[in-house]
C-alpha positions as CSV (number, residue, x, y, z in Angstrom):
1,X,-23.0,-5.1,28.7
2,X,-19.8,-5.3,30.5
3,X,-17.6,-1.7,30.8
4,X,-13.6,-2.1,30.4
5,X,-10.4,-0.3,29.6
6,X,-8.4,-0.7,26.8
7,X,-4.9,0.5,25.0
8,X,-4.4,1.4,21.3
9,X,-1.0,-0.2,20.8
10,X,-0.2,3.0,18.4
11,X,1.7,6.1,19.5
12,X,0.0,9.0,20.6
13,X,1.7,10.8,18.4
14,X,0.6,9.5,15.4
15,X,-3.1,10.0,16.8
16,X,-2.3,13.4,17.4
17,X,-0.5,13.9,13.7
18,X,-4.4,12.3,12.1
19,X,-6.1,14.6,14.6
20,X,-4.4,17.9,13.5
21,X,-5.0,16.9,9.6
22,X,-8.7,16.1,10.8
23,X,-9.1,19.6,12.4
24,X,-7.2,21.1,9.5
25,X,-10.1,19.1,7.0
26,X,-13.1,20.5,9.0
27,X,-12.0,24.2,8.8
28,X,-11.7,24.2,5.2
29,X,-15.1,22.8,4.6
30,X,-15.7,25.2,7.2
31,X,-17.6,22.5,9.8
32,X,-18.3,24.7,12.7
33,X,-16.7,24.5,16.1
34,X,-18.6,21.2,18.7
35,X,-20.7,20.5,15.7
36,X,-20.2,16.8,15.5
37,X,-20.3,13.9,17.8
38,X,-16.7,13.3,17.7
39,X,-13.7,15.5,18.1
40,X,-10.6,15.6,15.5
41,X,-8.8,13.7,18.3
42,X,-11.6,10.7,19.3
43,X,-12.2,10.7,15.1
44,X,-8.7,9.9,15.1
45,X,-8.6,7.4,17.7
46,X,-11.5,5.5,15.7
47,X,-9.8,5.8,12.5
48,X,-6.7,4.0,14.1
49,X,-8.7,1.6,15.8
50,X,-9.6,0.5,12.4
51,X,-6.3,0.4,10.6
52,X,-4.2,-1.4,13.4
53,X,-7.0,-3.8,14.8
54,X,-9.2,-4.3,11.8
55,X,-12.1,-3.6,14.0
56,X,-15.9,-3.7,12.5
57,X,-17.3,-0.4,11.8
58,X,-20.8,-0.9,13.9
59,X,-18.4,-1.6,16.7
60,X,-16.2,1.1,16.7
61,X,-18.8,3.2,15.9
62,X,-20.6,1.9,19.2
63,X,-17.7,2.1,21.6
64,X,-17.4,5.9,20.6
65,X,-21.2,6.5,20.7
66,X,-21.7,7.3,17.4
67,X,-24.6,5.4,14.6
68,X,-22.9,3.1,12.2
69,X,-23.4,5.8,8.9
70,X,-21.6,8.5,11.6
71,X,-18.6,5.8,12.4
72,X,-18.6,4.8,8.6
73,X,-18.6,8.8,7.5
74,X,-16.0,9.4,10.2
75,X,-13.4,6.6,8.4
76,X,-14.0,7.2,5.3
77,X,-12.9,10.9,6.0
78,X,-9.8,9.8,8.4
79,X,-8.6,8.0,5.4
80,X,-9.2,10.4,2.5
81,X,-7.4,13.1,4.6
82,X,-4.3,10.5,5.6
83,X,-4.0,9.6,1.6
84,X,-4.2,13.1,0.6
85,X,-0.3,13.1,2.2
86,X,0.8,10.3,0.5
87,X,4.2,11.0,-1.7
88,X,3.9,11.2,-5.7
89,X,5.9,8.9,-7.3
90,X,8.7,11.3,-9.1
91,X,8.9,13.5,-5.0
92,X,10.0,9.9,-3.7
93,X,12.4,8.8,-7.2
94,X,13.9,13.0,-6.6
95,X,14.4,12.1,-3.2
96,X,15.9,8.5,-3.9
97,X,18.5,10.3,-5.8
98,X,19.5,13.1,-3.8
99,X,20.0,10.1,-1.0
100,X,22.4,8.9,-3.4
101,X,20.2,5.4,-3.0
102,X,22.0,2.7,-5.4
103,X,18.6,1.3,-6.4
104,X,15.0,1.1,-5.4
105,X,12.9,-1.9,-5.6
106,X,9.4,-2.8,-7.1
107,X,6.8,-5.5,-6.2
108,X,3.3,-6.4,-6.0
109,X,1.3,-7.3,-3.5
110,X,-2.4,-8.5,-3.1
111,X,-5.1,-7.4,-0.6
112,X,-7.9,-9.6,-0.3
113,X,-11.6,-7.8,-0.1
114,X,-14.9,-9.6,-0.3
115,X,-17.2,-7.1,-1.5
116,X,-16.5,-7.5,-5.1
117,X,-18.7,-6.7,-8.4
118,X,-17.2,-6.7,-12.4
119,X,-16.5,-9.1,-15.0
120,X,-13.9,-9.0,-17.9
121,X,-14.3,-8.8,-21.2
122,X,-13.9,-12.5,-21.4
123,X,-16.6,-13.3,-18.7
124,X,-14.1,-13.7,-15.5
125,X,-14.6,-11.6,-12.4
126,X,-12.5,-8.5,-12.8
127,X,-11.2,-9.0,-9.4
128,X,-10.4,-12.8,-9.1
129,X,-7.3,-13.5,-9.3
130,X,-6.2,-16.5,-11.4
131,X,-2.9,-17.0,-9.4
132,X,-4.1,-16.9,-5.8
133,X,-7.5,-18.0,-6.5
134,X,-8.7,-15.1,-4.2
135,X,-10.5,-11.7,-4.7
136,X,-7.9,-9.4,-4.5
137,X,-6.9,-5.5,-5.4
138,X,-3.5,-5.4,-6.9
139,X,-1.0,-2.5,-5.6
140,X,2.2,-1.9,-7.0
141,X,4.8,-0.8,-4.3
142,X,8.6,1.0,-4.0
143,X,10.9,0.0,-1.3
144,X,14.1,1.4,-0.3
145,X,17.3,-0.9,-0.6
146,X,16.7,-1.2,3.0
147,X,13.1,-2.6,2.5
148,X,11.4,0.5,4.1
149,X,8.0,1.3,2.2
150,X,8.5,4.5,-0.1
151,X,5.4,4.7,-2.5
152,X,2.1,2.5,-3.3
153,X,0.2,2.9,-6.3
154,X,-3.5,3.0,-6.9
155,X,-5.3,-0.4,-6.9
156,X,-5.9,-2.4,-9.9
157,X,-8.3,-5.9,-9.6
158,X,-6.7,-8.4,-8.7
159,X,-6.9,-10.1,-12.6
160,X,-4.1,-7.4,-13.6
161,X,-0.7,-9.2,-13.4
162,X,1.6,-7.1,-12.0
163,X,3.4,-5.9,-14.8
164,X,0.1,-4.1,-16.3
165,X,-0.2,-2.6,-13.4
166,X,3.4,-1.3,-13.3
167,X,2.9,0.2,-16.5
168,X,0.2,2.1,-15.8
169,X,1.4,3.3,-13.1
170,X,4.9,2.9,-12.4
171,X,7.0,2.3,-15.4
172,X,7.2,5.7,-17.3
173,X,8.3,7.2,-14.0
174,X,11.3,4.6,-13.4
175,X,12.4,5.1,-16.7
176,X,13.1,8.3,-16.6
177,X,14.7,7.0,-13.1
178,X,17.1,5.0,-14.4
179,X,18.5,7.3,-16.9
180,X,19.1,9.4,-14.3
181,X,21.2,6.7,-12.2
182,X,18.6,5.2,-10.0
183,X,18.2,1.7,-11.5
184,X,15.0,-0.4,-10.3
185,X,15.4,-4.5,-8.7
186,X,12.2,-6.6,-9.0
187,X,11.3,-9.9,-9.6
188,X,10.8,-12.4,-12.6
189,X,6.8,-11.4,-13.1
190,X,8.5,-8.2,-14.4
191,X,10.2,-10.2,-17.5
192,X,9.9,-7.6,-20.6
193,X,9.6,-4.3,-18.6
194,X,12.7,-2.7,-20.4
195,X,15.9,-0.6,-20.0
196,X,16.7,0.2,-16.1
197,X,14.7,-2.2,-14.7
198,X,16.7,-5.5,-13.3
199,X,15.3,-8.1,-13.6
200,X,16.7,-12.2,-12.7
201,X,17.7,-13.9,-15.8
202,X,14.7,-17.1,-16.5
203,X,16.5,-20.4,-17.2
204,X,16.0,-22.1,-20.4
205,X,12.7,-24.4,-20.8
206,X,13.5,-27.8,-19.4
207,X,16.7,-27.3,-18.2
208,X,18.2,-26.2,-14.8
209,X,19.6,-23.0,-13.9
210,X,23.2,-24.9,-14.6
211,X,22.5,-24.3,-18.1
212,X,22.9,-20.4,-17.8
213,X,26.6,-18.7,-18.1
214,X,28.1,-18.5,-14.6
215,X,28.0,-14.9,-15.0
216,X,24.7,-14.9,-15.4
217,X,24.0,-17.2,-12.8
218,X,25.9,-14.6,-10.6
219,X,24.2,-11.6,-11.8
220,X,20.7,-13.4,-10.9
221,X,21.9,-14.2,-7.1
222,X,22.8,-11.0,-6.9
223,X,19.4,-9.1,-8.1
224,X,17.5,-11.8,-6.1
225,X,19.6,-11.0,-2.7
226,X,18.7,-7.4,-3.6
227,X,15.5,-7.2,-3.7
228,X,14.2,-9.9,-1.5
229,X,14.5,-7.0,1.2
230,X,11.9,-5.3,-0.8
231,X,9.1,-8.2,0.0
232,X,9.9,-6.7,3.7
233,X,8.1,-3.3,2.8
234,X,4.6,-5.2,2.0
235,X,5.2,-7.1,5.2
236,X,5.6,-4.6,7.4
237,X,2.4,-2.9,6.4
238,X,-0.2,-5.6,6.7
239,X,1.8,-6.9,10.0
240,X,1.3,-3.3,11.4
241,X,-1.6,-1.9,9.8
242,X,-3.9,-5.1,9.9
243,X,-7.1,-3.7,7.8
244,X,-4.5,-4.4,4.7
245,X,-5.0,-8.7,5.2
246,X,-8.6,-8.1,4.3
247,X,-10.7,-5.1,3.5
248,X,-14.5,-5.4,3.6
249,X,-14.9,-1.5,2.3
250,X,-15.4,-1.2,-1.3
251,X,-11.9,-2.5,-3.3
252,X,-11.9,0.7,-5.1
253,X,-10.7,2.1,-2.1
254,X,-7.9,-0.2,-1.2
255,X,-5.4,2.1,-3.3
256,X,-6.4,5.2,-0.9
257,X,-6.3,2.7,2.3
258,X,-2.8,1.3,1.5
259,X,-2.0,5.3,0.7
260,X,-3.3,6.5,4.3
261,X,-1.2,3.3,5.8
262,X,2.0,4.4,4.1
263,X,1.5,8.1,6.0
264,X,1.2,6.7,8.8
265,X,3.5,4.1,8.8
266,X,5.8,7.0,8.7
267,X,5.0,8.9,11.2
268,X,5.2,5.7,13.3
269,X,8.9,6.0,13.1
């Protein structure tokens, strides 16, 4: 066994914002004081560890001198407590709108996990999906016009196309958006979602997109410039947070891991 040092490329502020919430969690299940292997701060720096390197539990858990059910406790923990201060949807549409934001934008994206279990009613895996030929969870995300990463929803498997998922748990809230001034962009798997949400005309069968009106045509550059940014927002979490290309914990818990990355993608700015 060979010793060296190392350097978690993540502030240390944000480990010191997941060790306060940490300390805050352990008082209010009242955990006493030097009870545990690990303080709030070296939990933290586990936790991390986990989200920016996608390191393997056993390891982590044996660089910090904990047993593998400790390291796995500690994670699970760090990232209930980081989810817990993820926005609800309607906080970040009222906030959109006192920004006086023209429009926010709505996509899908598709985190791979291998530790799958479920069929459908028609026999398939619950969690394959049929378009990516992967095991996937499928999160439904806001962005800003900007691209910046504003709200993730809860996973559904990766059969769901994205506009199910959207309507279980985004469209009712956009809706209501929209009448309010705050129109939503997204892209052509969205075809049918209703009033408020923009969505690019589809060409007719057969024929190019020469055979739409020009006004048309110029509405559907537009919408597509638009929200192109918003494929930035799902970008920039799996490029920083690297757990989100491929989670081995159970895929139910890929809606509160994509949650805890949000918080902490902001308090990385």
């Amino acid at each position: 066994m060979i010793t060296y040092v190392a350097t978690l490329d993540v502030p240390r502020h944000v480990a010191e914002f997941l060790a306060r919430l940490l300390e805050t969690h352990r008082r209010q299940i009242g955990t006493p004081r030097r009870s545990r292997a690990l303080g709030p701060f070296r939990q933290a720096v586990l936790v991390l560890r986990w989200f920016r390197d996608r390191g393997c539990v056993h390891c982590l858990a044996r660089d910090a001198g904990v047993s593998q059910a400790i390291g796995y406790r500690y994670l699970h923990e760090g990232i209930d407590v980081l989810a817990d201060q993820a926005p609800d949807l309607h906080q970040v549409l009222s906030q959109c709108q006192r920004e006086g934001m023209a429009h926010v934008i709505l996509d899908g994206t598709l985190i791979k996990s291998d530790r799958l279990a479920g069929v459908r009613e028609n026999g398939n895996d619950l969690w394959f999906s049929q378009k990516h030929k992967a095991f996937d969870g499928n999160i439904q995300f806001l962005s800003a016009p900007d691209g910046t990463p504003l709200w993730v929803a809860d996973v559904e498997p990766g059969s769901a196309p994205d506009i199910t998922a959207a309507r279980i748990h985004a469209l009712p809230a956009l809706y209501q958006a929209a009448a309010g001034g705050l129109p939503t962009l997204t892209d052509k798997g969205y075809i049918g979602t209703g009033i408020g949400i923009h969505v690019s005309v589809r060409r007719p069968k057969g024929q190019s997109e020469q055979a739409l009106h020009t006004d048309t045509r110029t509405t559907n550059t537009l919408i597509r410039d638009l929200r192109a940014l918003g494929e930035r927002a799902a970008a920039e979490l799996k490029e920083r947070w690297r757990t989100l290309k491929h989670v081995t914990l159970s895929p139910t818990r890929i809606g509160d891991i994509v949650r805890a990355s949000l918080v902490l993608n902001g308090q990385w700015k």
